[in-house]
C-alpha positions in Angstrom: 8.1 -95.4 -33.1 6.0 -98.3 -34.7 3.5 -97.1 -36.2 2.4 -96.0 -40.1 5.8 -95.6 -40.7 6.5 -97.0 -43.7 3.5 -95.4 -45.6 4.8 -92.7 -44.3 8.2 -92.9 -46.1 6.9 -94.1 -49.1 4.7 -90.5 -48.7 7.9 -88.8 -47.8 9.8 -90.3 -51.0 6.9 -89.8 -53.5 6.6 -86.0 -52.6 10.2 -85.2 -52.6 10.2 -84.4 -56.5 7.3 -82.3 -56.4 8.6 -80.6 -53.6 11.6 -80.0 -55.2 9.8 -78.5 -58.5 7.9 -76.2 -55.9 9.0 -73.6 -53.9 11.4 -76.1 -50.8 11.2 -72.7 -48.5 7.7 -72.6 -48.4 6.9 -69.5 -45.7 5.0 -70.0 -42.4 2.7 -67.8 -40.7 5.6 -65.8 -38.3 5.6 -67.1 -34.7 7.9 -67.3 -32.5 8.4 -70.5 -29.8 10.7 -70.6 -27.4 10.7 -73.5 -25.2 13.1 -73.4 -23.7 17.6 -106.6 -15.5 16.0 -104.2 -13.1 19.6 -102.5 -12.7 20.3 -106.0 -13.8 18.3 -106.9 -11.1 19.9 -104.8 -8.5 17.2 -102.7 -7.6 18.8 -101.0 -4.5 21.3 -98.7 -6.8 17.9 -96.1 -8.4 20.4 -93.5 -8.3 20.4 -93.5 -12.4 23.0 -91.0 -14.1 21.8 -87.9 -15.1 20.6 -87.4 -18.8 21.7 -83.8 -19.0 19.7 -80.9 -20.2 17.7 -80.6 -24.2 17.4 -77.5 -25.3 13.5 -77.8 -27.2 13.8 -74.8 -29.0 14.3 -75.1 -33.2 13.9 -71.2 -33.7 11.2 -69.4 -34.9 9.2 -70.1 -38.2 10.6 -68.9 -41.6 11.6 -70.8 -44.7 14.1 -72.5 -42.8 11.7 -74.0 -40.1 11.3 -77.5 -41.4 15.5 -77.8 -42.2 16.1 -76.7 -38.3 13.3 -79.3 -37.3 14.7 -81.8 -39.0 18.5 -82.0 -38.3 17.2 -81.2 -34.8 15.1 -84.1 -34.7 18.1 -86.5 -36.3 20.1 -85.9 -34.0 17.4 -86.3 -31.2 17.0 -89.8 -32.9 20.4 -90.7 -33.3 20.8 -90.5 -28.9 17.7 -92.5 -29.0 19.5 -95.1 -30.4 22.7 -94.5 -28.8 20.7 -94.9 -25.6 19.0 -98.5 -26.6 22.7 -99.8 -27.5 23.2 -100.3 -24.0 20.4 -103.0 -22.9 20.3 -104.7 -26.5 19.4 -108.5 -26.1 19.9 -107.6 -22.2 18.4 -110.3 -19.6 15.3 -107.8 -18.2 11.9 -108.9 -19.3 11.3 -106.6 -22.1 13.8 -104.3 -21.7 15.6 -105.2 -24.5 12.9 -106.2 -27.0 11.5 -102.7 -26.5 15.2 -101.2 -27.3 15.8 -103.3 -30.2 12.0 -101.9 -31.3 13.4 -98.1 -30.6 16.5 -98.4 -32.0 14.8 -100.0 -35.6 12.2 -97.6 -36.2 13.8 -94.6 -34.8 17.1 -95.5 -37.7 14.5 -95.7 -40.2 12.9 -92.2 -39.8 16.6 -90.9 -39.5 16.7 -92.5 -42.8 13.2 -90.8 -44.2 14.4 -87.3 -42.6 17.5 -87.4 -44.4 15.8 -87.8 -47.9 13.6 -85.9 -47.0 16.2 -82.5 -46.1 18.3 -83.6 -49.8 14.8 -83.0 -51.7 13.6 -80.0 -49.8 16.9 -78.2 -49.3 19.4 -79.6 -51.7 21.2 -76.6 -51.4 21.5 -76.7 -47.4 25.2 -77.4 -45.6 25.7 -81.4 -45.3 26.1 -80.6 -41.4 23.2 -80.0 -38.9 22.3 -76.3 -38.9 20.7 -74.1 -36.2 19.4 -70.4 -36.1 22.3 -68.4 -35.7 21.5 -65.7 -33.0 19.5 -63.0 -34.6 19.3 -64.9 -37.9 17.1 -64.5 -40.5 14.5 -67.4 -40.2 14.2 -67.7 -43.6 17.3 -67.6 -45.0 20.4 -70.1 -45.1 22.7 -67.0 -44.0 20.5 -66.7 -40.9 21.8 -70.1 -40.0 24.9 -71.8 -38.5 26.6 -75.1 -38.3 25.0 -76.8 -34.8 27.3 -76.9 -31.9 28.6 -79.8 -30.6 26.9 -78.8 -27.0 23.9 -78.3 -28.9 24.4 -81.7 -30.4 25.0 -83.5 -26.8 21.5 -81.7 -25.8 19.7 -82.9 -28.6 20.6 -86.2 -28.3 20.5 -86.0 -24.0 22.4 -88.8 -23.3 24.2 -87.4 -20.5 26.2 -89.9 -18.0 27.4 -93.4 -19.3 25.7 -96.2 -17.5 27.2 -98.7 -15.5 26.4 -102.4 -15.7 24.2 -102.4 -12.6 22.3 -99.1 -13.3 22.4 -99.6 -17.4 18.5 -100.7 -17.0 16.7 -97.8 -14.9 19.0 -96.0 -16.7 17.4 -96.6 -20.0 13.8 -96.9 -18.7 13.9 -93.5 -16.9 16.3 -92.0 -19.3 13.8 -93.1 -22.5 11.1 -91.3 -20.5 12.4 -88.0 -20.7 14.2 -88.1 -23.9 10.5 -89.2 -25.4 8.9 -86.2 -23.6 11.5 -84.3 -25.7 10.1 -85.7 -28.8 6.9 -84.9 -27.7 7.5 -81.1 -27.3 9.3 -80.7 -30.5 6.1 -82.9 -32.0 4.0 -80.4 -30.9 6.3 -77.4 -32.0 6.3 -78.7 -35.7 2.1 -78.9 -35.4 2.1 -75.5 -34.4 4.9 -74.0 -36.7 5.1 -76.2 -39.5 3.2 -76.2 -42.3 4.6 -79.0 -44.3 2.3 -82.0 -44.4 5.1 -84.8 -44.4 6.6 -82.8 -40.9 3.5 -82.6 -39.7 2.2 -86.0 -40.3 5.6 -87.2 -38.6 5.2 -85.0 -35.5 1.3 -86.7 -35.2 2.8 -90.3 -35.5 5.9 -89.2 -33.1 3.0 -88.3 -30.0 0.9 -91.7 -30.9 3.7 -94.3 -30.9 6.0 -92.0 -28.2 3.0 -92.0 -26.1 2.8 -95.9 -25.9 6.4 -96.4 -25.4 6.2 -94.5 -22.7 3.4 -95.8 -21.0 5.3 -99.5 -21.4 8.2 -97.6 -19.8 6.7 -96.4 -16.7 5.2 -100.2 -16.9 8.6 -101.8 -16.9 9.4 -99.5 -14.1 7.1 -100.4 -11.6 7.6 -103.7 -12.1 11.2 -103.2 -10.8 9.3 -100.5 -7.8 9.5 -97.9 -9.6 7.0 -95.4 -9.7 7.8 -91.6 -9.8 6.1 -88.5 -10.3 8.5 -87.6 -12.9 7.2 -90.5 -15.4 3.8 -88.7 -15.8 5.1 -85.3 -16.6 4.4 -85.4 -20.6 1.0 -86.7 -20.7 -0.1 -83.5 -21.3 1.1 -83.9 -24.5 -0.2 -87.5 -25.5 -2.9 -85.7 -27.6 -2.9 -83.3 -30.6 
């Protein structure tokens, strides 16, 4: 994600202490949403390992929302970057610029949501929490430490790439791991009520939205062109 985000950790830093002197569990409005090279230039092998399954679905709105959101969205982050490792500096035009470009400006908002979770909820767990099943939404009882499957879905990063797939691989596999960002974007605008979330989720769809587009670009450019690629532009707006 390029873009605004440095104003928008300065913004995320400057309202911490206020935040903190406030109320950090503000409530929200109850709703509940349950969402559930070319392969270095070997473009016969398309057969890209799968990416497994992401679970969308922070839990309803309560105090807690924005805490869930957030560790949900580190660690939806952290496979983003895991992801780019594998074509840095590789020899595909563009491929790895565009990782390198990911991998940056997806490690600094990991950095801004971390701040941002010690100011709101200093006295949260130092793990990633979830809704425990029949939790209260608005207390810290109500949740539980996040599993480690619920880690590996978050972060979808599925199969390890081989050398001669490691390209389509990232291309296709960035696709849908963005179209994840762009449902939980959209589930923070309708749940959230925090202006430093919600001004994340906005710039989340606007620079997801042209990373993907230069994705599906890349892709045809190795003949690649799938129905699959187009399946999030429904959520390109807000």
């Amino acid at each position: 994600m390029r873009l605004l985000i440095a104003p928008l950790l300065l913004a995320g830093i400057w309202a911490a202490p206020v935040l903190a002197q406030a109320d950090p569990h503000q409530h929200h409005q109850h709703h509940d949403h349950q969402h559930q090279s070319a392969p270095d230039h070997d473009s016969s092998d398309h057969d890209s390992p799968s990416h497994g399954t992401h679970s969308h679905d922070v839990g309803a709105a309560g105090a807690t929302y924005d805490l869930r959101w957030l560790d949900a969205m580190v660690q939806h982050h952290t496979g983003a970057l895991r992801m780019s490792e594998f074509v840095f500096n590789i020899g595909s035009p563009g491929v790895g610029a565009l990782a390198n470009s990911i991998w940056r400006e997806q490690a600094r908002e990991i950095k801004a949501m971390g701040q941002w979770r010690k100011a709101w909820y200093p006295e949260a767990p130092v793990y990633p929490v979830a809704l425990r099943p029949g939790g209260d939404p608005s207390t810290m009882a109500g949740l539980e430490r996040m599993s480690a499957a619920q880690i590996q879905a978050m972060q979808m990063m599925g199969d390890t790439p081989t050398r001669s797939n490691r390209v389509s691989w990232f291309l296709e596999g960035m696709i849908a791991h963005h179209g994840g960002a762009l449902e939980m974007a959209h589930d923070a605008l309708e749940t959230s009520t925090h202006p430093t979330v919600r001004r994340l989720a906005r710039e989340i769809i606007v620079a997801q939205r042209v990373e993907i587009i230069a994705l599906r670009r890349m892709l045809r450019n190795a003949g690649l062109d799938k129905p699959e690629y187009y399946k999030y532009d429904s959520l390109f707006s807000f």
